[in-house]
C-alpha positions as CSV (number, residue, x, y, z in Angstrom):
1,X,84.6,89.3,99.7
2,X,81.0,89.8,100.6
3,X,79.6,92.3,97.7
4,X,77.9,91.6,94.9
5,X,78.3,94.6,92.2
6,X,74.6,95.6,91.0
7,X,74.0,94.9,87.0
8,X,72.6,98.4,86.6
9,X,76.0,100.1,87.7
10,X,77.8,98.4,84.6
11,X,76.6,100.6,81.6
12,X,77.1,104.0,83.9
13,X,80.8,102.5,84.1
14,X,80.7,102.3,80.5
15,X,79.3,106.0,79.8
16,X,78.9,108.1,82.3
17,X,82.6,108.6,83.7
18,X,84.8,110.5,81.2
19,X,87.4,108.5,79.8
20,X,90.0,110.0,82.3
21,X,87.9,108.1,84.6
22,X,88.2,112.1,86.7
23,X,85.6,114.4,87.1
24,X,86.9,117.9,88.0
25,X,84.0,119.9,89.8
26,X,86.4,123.1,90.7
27,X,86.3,122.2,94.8
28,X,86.8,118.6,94.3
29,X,88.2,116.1,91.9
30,X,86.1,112.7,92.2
31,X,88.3,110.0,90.6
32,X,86.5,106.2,89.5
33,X,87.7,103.3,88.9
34,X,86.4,101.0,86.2
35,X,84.1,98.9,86.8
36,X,86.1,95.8,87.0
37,X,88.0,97.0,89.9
38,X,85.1,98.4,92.1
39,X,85.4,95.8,94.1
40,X,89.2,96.5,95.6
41,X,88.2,100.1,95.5
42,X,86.0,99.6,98.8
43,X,89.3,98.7,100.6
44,X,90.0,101.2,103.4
45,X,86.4,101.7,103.8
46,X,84.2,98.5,103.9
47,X,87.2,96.1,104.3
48,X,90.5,97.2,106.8
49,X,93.5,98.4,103.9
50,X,95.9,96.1,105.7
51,X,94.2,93.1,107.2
52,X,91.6,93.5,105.0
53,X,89.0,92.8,107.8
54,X,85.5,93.8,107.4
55,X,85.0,97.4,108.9
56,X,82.2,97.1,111.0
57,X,80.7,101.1,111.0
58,X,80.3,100.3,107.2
59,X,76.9,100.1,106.3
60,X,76.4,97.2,103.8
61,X,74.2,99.2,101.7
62,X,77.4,101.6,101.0
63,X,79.0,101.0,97.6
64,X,82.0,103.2,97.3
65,X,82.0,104.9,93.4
66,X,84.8,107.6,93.7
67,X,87.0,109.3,95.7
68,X,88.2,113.1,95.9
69,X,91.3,112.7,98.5
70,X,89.8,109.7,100.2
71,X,86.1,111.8,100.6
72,X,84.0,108.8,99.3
73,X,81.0,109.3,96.9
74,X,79.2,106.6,97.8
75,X,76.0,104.8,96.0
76,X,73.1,103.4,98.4
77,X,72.5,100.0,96.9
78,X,68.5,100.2,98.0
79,X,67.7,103.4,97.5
80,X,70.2,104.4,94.2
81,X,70.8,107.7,96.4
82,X,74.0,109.1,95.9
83,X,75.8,110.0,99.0
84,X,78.9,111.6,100.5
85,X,81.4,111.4,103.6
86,X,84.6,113.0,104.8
87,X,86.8,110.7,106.1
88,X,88.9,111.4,109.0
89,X,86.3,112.4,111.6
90,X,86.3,109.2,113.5
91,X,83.2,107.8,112.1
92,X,81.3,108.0,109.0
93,X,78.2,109.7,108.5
94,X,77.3,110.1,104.7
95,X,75.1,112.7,103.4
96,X,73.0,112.6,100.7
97,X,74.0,114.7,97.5
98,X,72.0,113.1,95.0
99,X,68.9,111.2,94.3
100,X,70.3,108.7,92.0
101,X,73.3,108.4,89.2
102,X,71.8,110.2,86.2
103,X,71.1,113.7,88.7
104,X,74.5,113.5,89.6
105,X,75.9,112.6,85.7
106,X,74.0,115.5,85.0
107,X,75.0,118.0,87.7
108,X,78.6,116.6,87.5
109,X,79.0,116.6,83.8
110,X,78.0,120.6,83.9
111,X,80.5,121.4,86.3
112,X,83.1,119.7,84.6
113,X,82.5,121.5,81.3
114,X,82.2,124.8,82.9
115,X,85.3,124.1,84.4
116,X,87.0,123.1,81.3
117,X,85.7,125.8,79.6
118,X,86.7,128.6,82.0
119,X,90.5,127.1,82.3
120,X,92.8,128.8,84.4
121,X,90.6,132.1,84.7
122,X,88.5,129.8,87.1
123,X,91.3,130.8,89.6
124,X,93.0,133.9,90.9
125,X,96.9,134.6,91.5
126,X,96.5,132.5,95.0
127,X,94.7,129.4,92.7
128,X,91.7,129.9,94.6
129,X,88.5,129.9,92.3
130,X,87.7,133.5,91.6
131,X,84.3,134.6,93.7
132,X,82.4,134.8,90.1
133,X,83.2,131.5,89.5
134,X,82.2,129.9,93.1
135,X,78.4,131.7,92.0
136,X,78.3,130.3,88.7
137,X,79.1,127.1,90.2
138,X,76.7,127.1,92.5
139,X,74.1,128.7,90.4
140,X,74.7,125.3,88.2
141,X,74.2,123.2,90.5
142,X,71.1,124.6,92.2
143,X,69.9,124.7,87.9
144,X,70.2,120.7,88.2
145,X,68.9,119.6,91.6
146,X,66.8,122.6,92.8
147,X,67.3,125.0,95.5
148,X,66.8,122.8,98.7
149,X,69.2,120.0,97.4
150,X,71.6,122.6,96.4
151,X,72.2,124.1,99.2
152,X,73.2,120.4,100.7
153,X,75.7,119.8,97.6
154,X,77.2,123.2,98.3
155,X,77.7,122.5,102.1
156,X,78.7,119.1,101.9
157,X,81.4,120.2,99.0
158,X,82.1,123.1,101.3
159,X,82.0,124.9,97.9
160,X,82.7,129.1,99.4
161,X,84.5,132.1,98.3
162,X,87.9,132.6,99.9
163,X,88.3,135.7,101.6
């Protein structure tokens, strides 16, 4: 297969995934592999799942790094920009969330501890996360990458109060 994995991407492997290899954000659960098995985690996205074909509207600078139900999180391999994609549209067309792997460690390690922390009062009696929490949320996230990029995170995550 045609990729060469990027030595940087090693140590964040190492230490910047929690050991459940999961992190839970409240609107999405991104799951990683390790890093050994990067590789045949880009199947169904730069290679065809069954005939394992290369996928031609795959950019070659698009490094899959986790998933949250098939939504890639995707790491540039020029620019260390962190981007995202929902699958199932027809094409892709990744976003960018973040500007490189620490911001999101940092932004994604928050949420996850927030979330932890709040346990099941996160949600109400429909398991939707309670309006309060959706603020706090974003009000994090905004506190790690500033309003402008914020407001992308939030609309890309299609994190939103349920009415």
């Amino acid at each position: 297969m045609d990729l060469i994995m990027p030595p940087a991407l090693k140590p964040w492997f190492s230490s910047g995934i929690p050991e459940s290899r999961q992190f839970d954000i409240g609107f999405a659960l991104f799951e990683f592999p390790r890093f050994e098995d990067l590789i045949d985690f880009q199947m169904g996205y730069r290679w065809h799942s069954f005939t394992q074909a290369r996928e031609p509207a795959w950019d070659d600078n698009w490094l899959v790094l986790a998933s949250s139900h098939g939504d890639p999180l995707i790491y540039h391999l020029k620019d260390g920009h962190i981007l995202f994609a929902r699958h199932g549209a027809g094409h892709w067309a990744p976003r960018l969330l973040f500007a490189d792997l620490a911001q999101m460690s940092r932004c994604f390690n928050a949420l996850a501890t927030l979330i932890t922390h709040v346990g099941e009062a996160l949600f109400d009696g429909d398991y939707n996360i309670q309006p309060n929490y959706v603020e706090l949320i974003k009000t994090e996230i905004v506190h790690h990458v500033g309003l402008e990029q914020g407001k992308q995170i939030i609309e890309q995550l299609e994190i939103s109060a349920y009415a």
